[in-house]
Structures are given as C-alpha cells and as structure tokens.
N, C-alpha and C positions, 0 to 999 in steps of 0.2 A: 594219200589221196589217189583215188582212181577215175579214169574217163567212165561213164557210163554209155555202154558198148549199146546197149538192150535198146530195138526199139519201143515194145512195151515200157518199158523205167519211164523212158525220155520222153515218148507221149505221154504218159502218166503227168509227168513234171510240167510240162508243157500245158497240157489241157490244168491243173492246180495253180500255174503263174498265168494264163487268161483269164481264170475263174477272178484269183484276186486283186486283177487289174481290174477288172468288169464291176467290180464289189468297191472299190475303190480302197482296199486295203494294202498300203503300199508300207507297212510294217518288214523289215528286211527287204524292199525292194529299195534298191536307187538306181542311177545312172551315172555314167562316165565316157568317153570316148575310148574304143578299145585300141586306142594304137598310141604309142610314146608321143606327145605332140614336141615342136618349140613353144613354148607358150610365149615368147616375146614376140610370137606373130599371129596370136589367138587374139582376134578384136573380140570373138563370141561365139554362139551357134545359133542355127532357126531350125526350128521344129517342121516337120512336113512337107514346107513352101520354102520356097530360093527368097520369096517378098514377104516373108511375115517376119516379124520383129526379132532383134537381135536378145540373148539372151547370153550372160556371162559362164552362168554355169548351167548343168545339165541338172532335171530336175524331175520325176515322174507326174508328181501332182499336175508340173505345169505340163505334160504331155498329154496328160488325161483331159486338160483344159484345151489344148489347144486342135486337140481329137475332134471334139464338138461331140456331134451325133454318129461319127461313124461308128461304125460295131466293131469292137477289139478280138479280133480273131487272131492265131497263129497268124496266118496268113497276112493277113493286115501287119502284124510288126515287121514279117521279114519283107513287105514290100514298100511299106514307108522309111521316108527316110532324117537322118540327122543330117543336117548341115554345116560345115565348117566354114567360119568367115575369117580372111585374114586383115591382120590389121594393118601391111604395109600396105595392100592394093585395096581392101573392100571387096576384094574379090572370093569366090567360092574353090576353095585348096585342097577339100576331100567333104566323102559323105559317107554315109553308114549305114545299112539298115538297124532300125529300133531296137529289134531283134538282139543285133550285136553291141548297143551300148547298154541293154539292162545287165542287171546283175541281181541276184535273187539269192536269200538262203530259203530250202524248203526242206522241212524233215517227211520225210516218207517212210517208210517200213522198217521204221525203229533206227532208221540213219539222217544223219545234214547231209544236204545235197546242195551246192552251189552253182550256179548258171554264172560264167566269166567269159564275156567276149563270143557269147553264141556257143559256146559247147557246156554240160552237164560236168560235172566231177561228184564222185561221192568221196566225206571227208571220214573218216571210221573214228569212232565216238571216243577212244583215249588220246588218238590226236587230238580233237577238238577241247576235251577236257586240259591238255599238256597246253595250248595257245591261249584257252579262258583264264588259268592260271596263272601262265607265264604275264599275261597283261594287268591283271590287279596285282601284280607284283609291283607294277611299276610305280614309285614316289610322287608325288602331286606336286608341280612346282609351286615354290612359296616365294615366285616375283610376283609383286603386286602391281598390278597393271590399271589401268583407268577406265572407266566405265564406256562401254560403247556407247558414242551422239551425235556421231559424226554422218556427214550425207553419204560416207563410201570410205571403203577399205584403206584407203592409200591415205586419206585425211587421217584415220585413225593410228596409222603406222606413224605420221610424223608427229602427231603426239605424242604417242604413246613412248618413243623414242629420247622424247623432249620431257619425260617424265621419270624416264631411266638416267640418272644422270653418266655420262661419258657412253650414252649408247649412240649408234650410229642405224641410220636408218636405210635399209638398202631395199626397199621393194621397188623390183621396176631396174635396182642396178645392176643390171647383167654383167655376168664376168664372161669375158670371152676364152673358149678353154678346149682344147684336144683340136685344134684348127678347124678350117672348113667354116662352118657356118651356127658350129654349137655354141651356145649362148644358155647360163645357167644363172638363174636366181638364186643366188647362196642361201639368202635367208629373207628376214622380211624384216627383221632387228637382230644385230649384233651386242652384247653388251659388253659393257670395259671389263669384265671377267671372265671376254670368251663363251658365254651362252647365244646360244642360234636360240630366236623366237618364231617359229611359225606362225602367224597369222591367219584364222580363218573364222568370222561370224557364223557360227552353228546355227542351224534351224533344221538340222536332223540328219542322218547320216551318207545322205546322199551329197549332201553340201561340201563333206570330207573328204573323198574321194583324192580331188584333186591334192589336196596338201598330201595325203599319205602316195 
C-alpha cells in the first residue's frame, strides 16, 4: 500500500468519487468516523446541521438524502460537516468534514485505489489478491442464531443470548480497562464455550464498519 502523492491520480479519483456520488452509486462507498471513538458515549451523529435528527450509524444513501438539492462537489464534502453527539451530555464532542468520513474503493489505471479518513492509498493488485483470499478462507460459523424481529439491536442481543443456552449477554456491558476513562465492549454475546458474538444487522457494507 502506497499514499498517492500525484495531484493529477488524486483529482482523477476525486472528480470519479463525486461523479458516483452525484449518480447515486454508492457500491464500495460507505462511511465511518475517522478517529477511534468511546462508543459508550456515542448517543449518535447529525448529518450537516447541529438540529437535524440523530442518526446511530453513519450511512452514505442517508447523506445523499439528507443533501437534498445541494450539488455534491469536492468542495461541498470537505466543507460539510458530520456531527458527533454524546450520550452523557447531548451535547456535540467532535465534527468531521464528509470528506473525511467517506471511504471509497476505486480501481483506476489497472489498480484499487482506497480513500481512508481523507487521504488516497493505492493497494498493488497481489496484495489485494493475498487479503481476497486470505478472507474466503475463513469457516462460516455454524451457531445458529434466531431470526431478527426485534425493534433494535440490544432486544435482539438478549434473545439471542437467552437462545444460547449458558450464554451471557454483554452489549452495553462495558469493561473498564488500562485506567483513565477506557471503557470496552468486549463482545455483544459471550457463549458457555468461550465464543465472542459480534452483533451487527447488515444492510450493506457501510453498516460494518463500526463492528470491524
């Protein structure tokens, strides 16, 4: 993996991740917040406005929606912004330009090219081949879990738990850890043989982010 130095590349790449935003094709596009958060003090985020609705995850399609009529230009992502709300005050704890929470794959001139956190990388095509492989390596778990019906995440953990039998359900149960003020979510279901369950309702891959 290389920075992509070139300002030609990078405007190239740039004016290709407006075009497909503009197109609304947000196939390899998602978002994320580009900095480590705590998430036990993540009530949410607002797109744009400090007064517009809280949102849990970050999300492109609802960026495009929440856009309206303005015209998506370079310019426009790196001058709007994400908003960060916390959940011990309701108050606003950081911001971000757009900019710097998309994340993009784009192949250009016979290479993948990745946008993280506002800079370019190019990824050279037997790495990428070595990390495609390396991941369909990996075995399908065979816990069988219960159908999502639930109004939210956290009903569905204590089911889902209560369906495992001797599993314990810890989302939300922070462990406190390396002093200060760290606070980790170990898992979202533990089970009585030692598997960590992450929890996350897919609706595409921007959705994932935060569990990876």
């Amino acid at each position: 993996i290389k920075d992509v130095r070139s300002k030609a590349a990078i405007d190239d790449l740039n004016n290709a991740l407006v075009e497909r935003l503009k197109a609304a094709d947000l196939e390899h596009i998602w978002m994320a917040p580009p900095d480590i958060l705590e998430w036990a003090d993540v009530k949410g985020f607002r797109y744009l406005q400090k007064r517009s609705p809280d949102v849990s995850d970050l999300d492109a399609s609802e960026l495009l929606a929440a856009a309206g009529n303005a015209e998506i230009t370079l310019d426009w992502l790196k001058a709007s912004q994400i908003i960060l709300i916390s959940a011990r005050s309701d108050d606003e704890t950081d911001r971000w330009p757009v900019y710097k929470c998309l994340y993009a794959e784009i192949e250009a001139g016979g290479a993948m090219h990745v946008l993280n956190a506002g800079k370019w990388y190019q990824v050279a095509q037997d790495f990428t081949e070595v990390i495609n492989g390396d991941f369909a390596s990996i075995p399908n778990s065979e816990i069988e879990l219960p159908d999502y019906a639930h109004e939210s995440e956290t009903l569905y953990n204590v089911a889902a738990a209560g369906h495992l039998n001797g599993s314990h359900c810890m989302d939300a149960d922070v462990i406190i850890h390396g002093g200060g003020k760290s606070r980790i979510e170990f898992c979202d279901i533990l089970t009585l043989d030692k598997k960590l369950l992450h929890i996350k309702r897919y609706s595409g891959s921007q959705q994932m982010s935060h569990l990876f």
